[in-house]
C-alpha positions as CSV (number, residue, x, y, z in Angstrom):
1,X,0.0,0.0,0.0
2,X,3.0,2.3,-0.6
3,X,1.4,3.8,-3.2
4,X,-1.6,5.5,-1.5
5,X,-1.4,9.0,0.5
6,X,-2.1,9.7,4.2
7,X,-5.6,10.8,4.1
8,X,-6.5,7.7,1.8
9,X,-5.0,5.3,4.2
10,X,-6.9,7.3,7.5
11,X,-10.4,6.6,5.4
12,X,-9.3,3.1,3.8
13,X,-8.8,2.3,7.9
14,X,-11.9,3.5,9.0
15,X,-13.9,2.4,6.1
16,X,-12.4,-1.0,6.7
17,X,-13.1,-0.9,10.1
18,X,-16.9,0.2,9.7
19,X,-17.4,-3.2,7.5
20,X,-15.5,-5.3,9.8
21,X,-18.4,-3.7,12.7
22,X,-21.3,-3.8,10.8
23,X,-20.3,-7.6,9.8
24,X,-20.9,-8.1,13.6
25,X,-23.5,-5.9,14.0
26,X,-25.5,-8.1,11.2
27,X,-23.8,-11.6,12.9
28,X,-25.6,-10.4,16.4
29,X,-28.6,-9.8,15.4
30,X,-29.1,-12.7,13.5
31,X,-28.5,-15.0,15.9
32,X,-29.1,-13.3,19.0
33,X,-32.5,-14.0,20.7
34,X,-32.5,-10.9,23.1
35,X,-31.9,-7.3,22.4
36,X,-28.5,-6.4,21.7
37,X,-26.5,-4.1,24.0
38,X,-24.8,-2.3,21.9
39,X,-26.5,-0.1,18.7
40,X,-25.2,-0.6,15.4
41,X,-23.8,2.6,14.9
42,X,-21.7,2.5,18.2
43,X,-20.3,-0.9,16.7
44,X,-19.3,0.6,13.6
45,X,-17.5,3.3,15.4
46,X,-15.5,1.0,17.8
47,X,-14.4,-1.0,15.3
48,X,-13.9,2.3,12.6
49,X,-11.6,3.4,15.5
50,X,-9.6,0.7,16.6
51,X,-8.5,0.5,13.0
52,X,-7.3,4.1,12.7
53,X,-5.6,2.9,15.9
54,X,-3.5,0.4,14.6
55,X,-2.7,3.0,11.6
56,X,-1.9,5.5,13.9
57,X,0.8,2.5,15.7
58,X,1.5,1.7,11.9
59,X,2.8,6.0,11.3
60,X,4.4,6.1,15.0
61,X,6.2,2.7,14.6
62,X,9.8,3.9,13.3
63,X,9.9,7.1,15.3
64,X,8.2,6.9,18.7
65,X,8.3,3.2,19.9
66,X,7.5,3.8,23.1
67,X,4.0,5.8,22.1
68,X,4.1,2.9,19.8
69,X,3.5,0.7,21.9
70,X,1.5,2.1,24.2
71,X,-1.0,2.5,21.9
72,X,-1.4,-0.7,21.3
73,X,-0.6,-2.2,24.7
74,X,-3.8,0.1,25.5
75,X,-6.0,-1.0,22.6
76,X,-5.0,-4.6,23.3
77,X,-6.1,-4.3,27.1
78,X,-9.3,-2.4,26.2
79,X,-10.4,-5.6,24.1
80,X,-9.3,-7.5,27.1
81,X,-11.3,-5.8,29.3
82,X,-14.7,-5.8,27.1
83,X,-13.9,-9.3,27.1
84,X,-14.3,-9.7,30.5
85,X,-17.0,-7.4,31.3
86,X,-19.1,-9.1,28.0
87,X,-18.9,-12.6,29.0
88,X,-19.5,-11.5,32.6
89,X,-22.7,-9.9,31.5
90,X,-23.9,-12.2,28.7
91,X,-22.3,-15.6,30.2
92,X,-21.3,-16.0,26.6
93,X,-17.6,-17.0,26.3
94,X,-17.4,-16.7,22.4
95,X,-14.2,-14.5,21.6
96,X,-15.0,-14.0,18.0
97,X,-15.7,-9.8,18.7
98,X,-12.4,-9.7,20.2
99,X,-10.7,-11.0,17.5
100,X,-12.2,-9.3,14.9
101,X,-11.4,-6.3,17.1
102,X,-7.6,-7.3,17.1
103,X,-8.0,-7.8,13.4
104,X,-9.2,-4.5,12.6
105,X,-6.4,-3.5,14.8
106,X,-4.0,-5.3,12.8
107,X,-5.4,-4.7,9.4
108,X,-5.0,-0.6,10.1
109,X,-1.6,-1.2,11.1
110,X,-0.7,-3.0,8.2
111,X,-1.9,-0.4,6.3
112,X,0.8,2.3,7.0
113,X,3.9,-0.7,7.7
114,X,6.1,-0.9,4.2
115,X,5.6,-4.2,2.4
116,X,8.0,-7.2,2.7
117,X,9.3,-8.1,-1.0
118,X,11.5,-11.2,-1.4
């Protein structure tokens, strides 16, 4: 993706992102009996975000490690956490959210890192 500017890669992240949430959004409410906790557009935005997040990692990774990986020490404990506090509340112990959460992370991240060519 070296070929695409800054601002392209901030909206290909949180355009990326808002599919990746509204793909969960549709999966809940599908096979959820009950009334989902959290609205759609909320969904799309945590998702949208934790993508720009892992851009934002993806710009700061050569220069500031340290706010590097902050970052995304903090986004990785905030899906922890919603882990916890989900299944808690739910009893569900699924961990498919959480790891399309990390993979919106990661997919925003990979965004802005230069390509590996053998």
């Amino acid at each position: 993706m070296t070929g695409l500017t800054l601002p392209i890669k901030f909206i290909l992240a949180f355009v990326l992102g808002m599919v990746i949430g509204n793909e969960r959004q549709l999966h809940e409410k599908y096979t959820s009996n009950e009334k989902v906790a959290i609205p759609s557009i909320l969904r799309l935005r945590i998702f949208s975000l934790i993508s720009v997040a892992g851009l934002l990692v993806g710009i700061l990774y050569e220069k500031y490690l340290a706010l590097d990986m902050f970052i995304g020490a903090s986004c990785l404990l905030q899906v922890l956490i919603f882990y916890i506090l989900d299944s808690r509340r739910t009893k569900d112990t699924g961990i498919s959210t959480e790891f399309a959460l990390l993979y919106s992370f990661l997919i925003g991240e990979d965004l802005f890192l230069p390509q590996q060519r053998p």
